[in-house]
C-alpha positions in Angstrom: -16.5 -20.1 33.4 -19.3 -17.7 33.1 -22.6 -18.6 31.5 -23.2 -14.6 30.7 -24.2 -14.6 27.5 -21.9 -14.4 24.3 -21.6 -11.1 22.7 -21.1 -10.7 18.9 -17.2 -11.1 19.5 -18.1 -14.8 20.7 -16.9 -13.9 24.1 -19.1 -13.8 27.7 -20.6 -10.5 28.1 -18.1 -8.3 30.4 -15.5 -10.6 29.6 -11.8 -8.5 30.6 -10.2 -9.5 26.9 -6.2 -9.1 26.5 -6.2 -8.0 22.9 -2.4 -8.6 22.8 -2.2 -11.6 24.6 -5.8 -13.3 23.9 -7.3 -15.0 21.1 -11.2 -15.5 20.9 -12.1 -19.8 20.5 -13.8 -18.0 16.9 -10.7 -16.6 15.8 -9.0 -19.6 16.5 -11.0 -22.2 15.2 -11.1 -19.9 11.4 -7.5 -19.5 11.5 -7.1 -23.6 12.0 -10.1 -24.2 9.1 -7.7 -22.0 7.2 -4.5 -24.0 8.1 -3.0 -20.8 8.3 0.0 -22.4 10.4 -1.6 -22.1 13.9 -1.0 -24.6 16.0 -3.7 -24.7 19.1 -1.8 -26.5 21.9 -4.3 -28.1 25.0 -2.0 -27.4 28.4 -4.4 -28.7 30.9 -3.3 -32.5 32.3 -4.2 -35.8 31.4 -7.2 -36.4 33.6 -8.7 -33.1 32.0 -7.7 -34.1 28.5 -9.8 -37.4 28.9 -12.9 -35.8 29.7 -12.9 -33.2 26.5 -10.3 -32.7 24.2 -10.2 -30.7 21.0 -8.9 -33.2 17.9 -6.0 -32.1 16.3 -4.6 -30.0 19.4 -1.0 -30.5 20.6 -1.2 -31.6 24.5 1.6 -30.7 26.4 0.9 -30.4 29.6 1.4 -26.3 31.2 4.2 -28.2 33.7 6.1 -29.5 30.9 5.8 -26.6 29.2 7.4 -24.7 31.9 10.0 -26.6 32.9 11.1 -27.7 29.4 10.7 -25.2 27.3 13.3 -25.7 24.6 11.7 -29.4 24.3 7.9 -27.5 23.7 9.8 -25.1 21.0 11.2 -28.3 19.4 7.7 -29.8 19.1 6.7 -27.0 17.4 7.2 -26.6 13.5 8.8 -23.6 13.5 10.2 -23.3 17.3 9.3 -20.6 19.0 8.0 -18.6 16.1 6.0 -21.0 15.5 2.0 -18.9 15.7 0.8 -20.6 18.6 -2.5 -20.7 20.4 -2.7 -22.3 24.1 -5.8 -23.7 25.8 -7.2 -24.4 29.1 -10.1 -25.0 31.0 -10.8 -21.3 31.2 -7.9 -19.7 29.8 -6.2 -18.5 33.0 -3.4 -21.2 33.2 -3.4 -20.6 29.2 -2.7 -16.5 29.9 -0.1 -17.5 32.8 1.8 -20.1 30.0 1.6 -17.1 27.2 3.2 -14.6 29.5 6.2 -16.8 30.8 6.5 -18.0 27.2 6.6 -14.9 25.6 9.4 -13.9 28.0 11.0 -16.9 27.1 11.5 -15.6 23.6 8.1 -17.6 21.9 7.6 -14.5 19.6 4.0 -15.8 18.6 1.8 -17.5 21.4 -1.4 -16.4 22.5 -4.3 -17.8 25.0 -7.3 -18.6 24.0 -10.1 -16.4 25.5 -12.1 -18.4 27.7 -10.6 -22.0 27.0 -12.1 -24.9 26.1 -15.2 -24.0 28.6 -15.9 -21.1 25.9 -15.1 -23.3 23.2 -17.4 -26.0 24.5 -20.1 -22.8 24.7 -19.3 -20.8 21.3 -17.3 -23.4 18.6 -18.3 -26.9 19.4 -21.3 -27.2 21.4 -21.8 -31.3 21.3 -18.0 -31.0 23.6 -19.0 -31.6 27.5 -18.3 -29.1 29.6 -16.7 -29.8 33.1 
């Protein structure tokens, strides 16, 4: 991930942002103070999860989530309309997961912009970055 600096949006200067596939770490982390019904779901693998994790997110790894997606939806409150957030390292795996799930018929899932790196950088600085 970049260390441009963060514009007012919270994301890296010159940052390419997918407005109807994206969601910035800020947005996210308001809508989860807000328990708004957002559930932010970590996708990266164990070994990634054990050096920084966000408390509170769902992990299911992105390979599980592809190959089984039914059993994702049914870990999700509201299936696949449950509002949905995915995060990676730094947010590209997250984009590819939103994409094949949106095609899949998950009516409400979005990356987050930047992943945890951003995250780490804009919402919850004392999180190591890797």
């Amino acid at each position: 991930m970049s260390d441009a600096p963060i514009d007012s949006n919270g994301l890296p200067e010159g940052y390419n942002f997918r407005e109807a596939e994206e969601l910035t770490p800020r947005t996210v982390s308001e809508r989860l103070k807000a328990s708004d019904g957002l559930v932010l779901v970590d996708c990266r693998e164990d070994d990634e999860l054990k050096t920084v994790s966000i408390a509170g997110a769902l992990h299911v790894p992105l390979g599980k989530m592809m190959n089984e997606p039914q059993d994702f939806a049914d870990d999700l409150p509201s299936g696949k309309d449950t509002p949905t957030a995915i995060i990676c390292h730094s947010g590209r795996r997250s984009l590819m997961a939103t994409l094949a799930l949106r095609r899949m018929g998950f009516a409400n899932v979005y990356s987050v912009a930047g992943g945890i790196d951003l995250w780490a950088r804009d919402i919850d600085t004392s999180l190591p970055r890797y």
